[in-house]
C-alpha positions in Angstrom: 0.0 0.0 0.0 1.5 3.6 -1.0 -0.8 6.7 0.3 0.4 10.2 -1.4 -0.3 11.9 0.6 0.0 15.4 -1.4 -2.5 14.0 -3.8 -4.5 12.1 -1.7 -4.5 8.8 -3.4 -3.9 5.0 -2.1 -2.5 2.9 -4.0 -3.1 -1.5 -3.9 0.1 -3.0 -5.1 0.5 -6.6 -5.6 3.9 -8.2 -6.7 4.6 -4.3 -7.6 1.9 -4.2 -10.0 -0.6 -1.4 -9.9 -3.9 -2.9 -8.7 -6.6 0.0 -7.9 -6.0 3.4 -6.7 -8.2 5.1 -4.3 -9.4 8.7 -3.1 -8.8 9.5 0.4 -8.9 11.7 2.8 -5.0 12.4 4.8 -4.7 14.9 7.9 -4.7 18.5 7.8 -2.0 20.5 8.7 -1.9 20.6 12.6 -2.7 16.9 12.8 -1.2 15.4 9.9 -0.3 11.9 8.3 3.3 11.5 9.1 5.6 10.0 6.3 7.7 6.8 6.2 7.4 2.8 6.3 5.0 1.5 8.5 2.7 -1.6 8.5 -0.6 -3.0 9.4 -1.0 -4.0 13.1 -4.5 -4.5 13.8 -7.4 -5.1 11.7 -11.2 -4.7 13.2 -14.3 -5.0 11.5 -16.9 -2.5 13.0 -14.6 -0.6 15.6 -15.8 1.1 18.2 -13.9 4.8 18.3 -12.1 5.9 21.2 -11.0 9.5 21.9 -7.4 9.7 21.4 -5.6 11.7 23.8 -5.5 15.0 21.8 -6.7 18.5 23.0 -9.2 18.2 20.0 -10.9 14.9 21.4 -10.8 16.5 24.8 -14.7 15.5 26.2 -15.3 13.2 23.5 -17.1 9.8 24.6 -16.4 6.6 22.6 -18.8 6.2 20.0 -19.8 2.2 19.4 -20.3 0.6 16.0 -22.8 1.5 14.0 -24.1 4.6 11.6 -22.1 7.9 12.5 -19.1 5.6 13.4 -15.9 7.9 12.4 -13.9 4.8 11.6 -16.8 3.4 9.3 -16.9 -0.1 9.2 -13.4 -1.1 9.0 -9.9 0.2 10.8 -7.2 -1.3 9.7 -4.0 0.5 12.1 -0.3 0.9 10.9 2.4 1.0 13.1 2.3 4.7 13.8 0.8 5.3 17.3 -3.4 6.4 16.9 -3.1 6.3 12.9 -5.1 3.8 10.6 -7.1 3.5 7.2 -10.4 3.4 7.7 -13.9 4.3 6.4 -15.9 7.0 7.0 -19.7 8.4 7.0 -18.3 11.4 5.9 -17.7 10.9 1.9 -17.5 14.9 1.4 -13.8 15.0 3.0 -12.6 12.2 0.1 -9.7 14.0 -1.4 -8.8 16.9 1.3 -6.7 17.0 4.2 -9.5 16.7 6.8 -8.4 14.1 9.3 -6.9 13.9 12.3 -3.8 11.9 10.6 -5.4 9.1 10.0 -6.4 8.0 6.2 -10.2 7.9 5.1 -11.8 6.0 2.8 -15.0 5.9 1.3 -16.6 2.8 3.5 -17.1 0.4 0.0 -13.5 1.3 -0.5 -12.5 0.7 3.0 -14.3 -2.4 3.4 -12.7 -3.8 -0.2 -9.2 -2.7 1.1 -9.9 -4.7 4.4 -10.4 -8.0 2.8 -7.1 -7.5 0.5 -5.1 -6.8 3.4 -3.4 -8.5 6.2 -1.3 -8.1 9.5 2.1 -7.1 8.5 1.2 -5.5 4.9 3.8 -2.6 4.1 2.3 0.4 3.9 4.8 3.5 2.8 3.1 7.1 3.1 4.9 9.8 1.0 4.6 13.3 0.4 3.7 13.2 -3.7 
């Protein structure tokens, strides 16, 4: 997996062959998606969210599966401490810098990623 995340794009390798290419959503500039090599460490199918410890999720209660779910239907977390892919009800940020770090999805897209996907998949986030 290879997010750019100047362009907002993820892209599904396989054997180094170009697979699909997504939209996404990356973070904005106070909370963005840091760069490097990291991999998948957790995979869930209908998370619950949890506030992380951030001034901005200050108050926040967990919110359990289910519609209005930030994380969607899927989360699948890299290696970078409270950063993921993952789905989200909120379509309209596709293609912006709108997150807290993490990398949205459209939830179809998200839920197709998830099932390609395992523990220990690379996933290299650049600046393009």
């Amino acid at each position: 997996v290879v997010i750019m995340r100047g362009t907002n794009k993820l892209r599904y390798f396989v054997d180094a062959k170009l697979v699909r290419t997504f939209g996404v959503a990356t973070g904005q500039s106070s909370y963005p998606t840091p760069i490097g090599k990291f991999e998948i460490v957790t995979m869930q199918r209908n998370p619950w969210w949890y506030p992380p410890d951030s001034p901005w999720a200050k108050d926040l209660d967990p919110v359990p599966p289910g519609p209005g779910n930030p994380l969607g239907t899927r989360w699948m977390g890299i290696s970078a401490p409270y950063v993921g892919i993952h789905g989200t009800p909120d379509s309209a940020s596709i293609g912006y810098s709108a997150s807290h770090g993490c990398i949205r999805m459209r939830i179809p897209d998200a839920e197709w990623l998830f099932r390609h996907l395992e523990i220990g998949t690379p996933v290299f986030i650049i600046a393009k």
